[in-house]
C-alpha positions as CSV (number, residue, x, y, z in Angstrom):
1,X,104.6,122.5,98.2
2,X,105.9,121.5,101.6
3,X,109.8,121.1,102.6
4,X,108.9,117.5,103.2
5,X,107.3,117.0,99.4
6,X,110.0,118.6,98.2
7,X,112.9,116.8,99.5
8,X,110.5,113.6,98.7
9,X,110.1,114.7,94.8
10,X,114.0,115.6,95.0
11,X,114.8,112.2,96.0
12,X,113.3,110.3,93.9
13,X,114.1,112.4,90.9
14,X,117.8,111.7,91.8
15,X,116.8,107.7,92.2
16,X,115.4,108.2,88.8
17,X,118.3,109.3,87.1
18,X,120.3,107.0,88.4
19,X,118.6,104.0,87.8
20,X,117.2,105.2,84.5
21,X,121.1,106.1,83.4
22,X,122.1,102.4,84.5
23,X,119.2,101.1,82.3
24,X,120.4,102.5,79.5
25,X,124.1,102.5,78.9
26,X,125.0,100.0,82.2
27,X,122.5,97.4,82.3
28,X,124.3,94.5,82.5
29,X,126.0,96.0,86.0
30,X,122.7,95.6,88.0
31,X,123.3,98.2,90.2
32,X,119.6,99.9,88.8
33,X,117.8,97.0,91.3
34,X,118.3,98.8,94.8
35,X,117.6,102.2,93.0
36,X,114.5,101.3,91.6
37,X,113.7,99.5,95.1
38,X,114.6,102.3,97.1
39,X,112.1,104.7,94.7
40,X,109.4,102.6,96.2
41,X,110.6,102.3,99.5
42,X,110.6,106.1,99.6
43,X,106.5,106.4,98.1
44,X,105.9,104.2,101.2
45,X,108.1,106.5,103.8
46,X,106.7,109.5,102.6
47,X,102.8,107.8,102.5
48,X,103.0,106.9,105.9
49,X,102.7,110.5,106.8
50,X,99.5,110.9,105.1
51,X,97.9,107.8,106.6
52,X,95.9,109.8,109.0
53,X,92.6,109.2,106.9
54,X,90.9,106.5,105.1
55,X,92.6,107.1,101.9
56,X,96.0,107.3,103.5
57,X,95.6,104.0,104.8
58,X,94.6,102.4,102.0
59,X,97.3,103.6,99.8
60,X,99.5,102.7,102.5
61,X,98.7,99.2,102.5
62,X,98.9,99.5,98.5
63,X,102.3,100.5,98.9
64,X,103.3,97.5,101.4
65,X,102.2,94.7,98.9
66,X,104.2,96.9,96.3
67,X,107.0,96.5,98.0
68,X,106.2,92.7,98.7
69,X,105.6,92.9,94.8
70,X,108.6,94.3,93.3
71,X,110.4,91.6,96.1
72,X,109.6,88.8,94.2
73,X,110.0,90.6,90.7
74,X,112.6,92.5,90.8
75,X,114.9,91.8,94.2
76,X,114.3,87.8,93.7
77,X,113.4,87.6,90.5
78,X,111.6,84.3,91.2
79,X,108.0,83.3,92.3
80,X,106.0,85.9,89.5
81,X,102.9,84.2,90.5
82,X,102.9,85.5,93.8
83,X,104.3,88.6,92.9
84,X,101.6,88.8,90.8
85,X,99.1,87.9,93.4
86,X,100.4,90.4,95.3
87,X,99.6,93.2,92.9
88,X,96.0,91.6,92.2
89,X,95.9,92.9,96.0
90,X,97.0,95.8,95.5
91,X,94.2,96.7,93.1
92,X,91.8,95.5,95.5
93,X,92.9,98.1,97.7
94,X,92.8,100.7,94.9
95,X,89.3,99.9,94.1
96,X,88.3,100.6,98.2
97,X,90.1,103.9,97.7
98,X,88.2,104.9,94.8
99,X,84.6,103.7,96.3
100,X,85.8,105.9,99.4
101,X,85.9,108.6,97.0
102,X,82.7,108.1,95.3
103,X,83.7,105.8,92.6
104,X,81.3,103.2,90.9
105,X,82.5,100.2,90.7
106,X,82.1,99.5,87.0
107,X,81.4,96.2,87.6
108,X,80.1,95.2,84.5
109,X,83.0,96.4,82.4
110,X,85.7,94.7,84.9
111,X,83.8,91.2,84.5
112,X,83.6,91.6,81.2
113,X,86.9,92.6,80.3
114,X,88.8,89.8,82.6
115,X,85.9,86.9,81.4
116,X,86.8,88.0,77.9
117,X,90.6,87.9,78.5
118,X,90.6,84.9,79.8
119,X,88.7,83.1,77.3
120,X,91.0,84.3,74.5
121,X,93.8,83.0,76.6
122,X,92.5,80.0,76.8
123,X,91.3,79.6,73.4
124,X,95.1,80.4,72.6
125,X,96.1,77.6,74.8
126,X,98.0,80.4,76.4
127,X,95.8,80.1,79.9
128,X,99.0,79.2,82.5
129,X,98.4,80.0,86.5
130,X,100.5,83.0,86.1
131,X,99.0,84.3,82.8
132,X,95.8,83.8,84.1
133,X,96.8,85.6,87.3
134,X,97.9,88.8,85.2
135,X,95.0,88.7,83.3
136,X,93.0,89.2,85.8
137,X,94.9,92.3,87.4
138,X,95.1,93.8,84.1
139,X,91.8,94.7,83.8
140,X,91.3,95.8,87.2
141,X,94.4,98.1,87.0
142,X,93.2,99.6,83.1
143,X,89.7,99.8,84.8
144,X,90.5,101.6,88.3
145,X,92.5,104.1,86.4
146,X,89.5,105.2,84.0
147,X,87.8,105.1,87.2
148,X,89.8,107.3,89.0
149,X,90.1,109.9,86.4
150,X,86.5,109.7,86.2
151,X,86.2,111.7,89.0
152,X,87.7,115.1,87.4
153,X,89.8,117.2,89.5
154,X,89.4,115.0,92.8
155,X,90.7,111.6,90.8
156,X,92.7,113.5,88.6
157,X,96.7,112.7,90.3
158,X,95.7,109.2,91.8
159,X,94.2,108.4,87.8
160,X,97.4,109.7,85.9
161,X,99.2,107.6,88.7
162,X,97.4,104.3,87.5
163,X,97.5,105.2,83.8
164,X,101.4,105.3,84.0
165,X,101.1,102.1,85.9
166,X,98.9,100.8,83.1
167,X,102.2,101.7,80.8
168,X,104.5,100.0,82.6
169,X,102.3,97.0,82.6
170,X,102.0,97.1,78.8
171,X,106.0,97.3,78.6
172,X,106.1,94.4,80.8
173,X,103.9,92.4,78.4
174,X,106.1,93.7,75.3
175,X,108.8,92.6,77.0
176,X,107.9,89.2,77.5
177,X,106.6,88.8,74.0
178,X,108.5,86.1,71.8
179,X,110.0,87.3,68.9
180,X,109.8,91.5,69.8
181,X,111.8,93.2,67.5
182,X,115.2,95.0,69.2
183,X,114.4,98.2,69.3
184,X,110.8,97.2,70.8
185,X,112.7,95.0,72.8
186,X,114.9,97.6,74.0
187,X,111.8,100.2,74.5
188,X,110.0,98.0,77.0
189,X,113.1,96.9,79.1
190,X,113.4,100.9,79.8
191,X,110.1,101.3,79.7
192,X,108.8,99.4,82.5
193,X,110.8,101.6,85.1
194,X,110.4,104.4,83.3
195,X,106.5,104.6,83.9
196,X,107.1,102.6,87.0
197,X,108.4,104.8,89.6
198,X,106.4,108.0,88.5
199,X,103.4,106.1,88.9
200,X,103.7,105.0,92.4
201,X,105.5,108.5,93.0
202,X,102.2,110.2,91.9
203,X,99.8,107.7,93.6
204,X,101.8,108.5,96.5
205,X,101.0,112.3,96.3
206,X,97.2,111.9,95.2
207,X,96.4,111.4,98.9
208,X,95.2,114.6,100.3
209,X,97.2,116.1,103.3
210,X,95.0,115.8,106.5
């Protein structure tokens, strides 16, 4: 491990605690929002010096609609749908990664998945511009992270990466469930952060030094 992974991982361990403390015994404070934004800011810092190749550049420009992202989310807290959009892009950008590594692109299974997602949501009368917006990034986020760890050894820190992310996405959707009981409730409102910043922290570190 380098001096400059170190004091990276060092970082954003102690951004972790922080915000993670906050979450759970101060969360009404709000003081957790520039933690958990400065997490990210620091993936995108530390990225930059690996965007020498392909890969590096690609997770770079991840990162930057992340950040763009979590604006709108998390900063703002207003206009989901593009937030949302935003992220849709940021898949897109995960999926050029992995066909740079040798990925298929499991076409089939991503149609599939988001036609079939949709269709229930509609079905459900549930099909809004932002839930149909989500439902289509869903299934390319669940489907580029069994893509990635498809690749064994090569895939293996960029997949656990997007499985995490997959775990914050399914506390986001507890979250916003009607009805959740408290301590589900409760779960998912730690939840989301708690996969959150690990995720992009390892995505970060799955590009290879040059």
């Amino acid at each position: 491990m380098t001096r400059k992974t170190a004091w990276f991982l060092g970082a954003e361990a102690a951004l972790y605690a922080g915000f993670l403390a906050l979450d759970l015994f101060a969360p009404e404070l709000g003081w957790d929002v520039p933690l958990k934004y400065g997490g990210v800011v620091l993936c995108l810092l530390s990225a930059l010096g690996r965007a020498g190749t392909r890969e590096g550049r690609l997770v770079c420009a991840a990162l930057g609609l992340t950040l763009a992202a979590d604006c709108f989310l998390l900063v703002l807290d207003a206009w989901y749908a593009l937030g949302v959009a935003l992220f849709c892009g940021v898949q897109l950008l995960y999926l050029a990664r992995l066909r740079s590594m040798g990925a298929g692109l499991w076409l089939p299974l991503r149609l599939g998945l988001t036609g079939a997602a949709l269709l229930a949501a509609a079905l459900l009368g549930l099909l809004t511009p932002l839930n149909a917006l989500a439902l289509v990034y869903f299934p390319e986020l669940a489907v580029n992270a069994a893509a990635a760890l498809s690749l064994g050894r090569r895939g293996r820190t960029f997949g656990v990466g997007l499985l995490l992310f997959v775990g914050c996405d399914l506390c986001v959707g507890l979250h916003n469930l009607p009805g959740l009981p408290s301590p589900a409730a409760a779960f998912a409102q730690v939840g989301m952060w708690l996969f959150y910043l690990p995720s992009q922290v390892l995505i970060t570190l799955s590009v290879p030094k040059e």
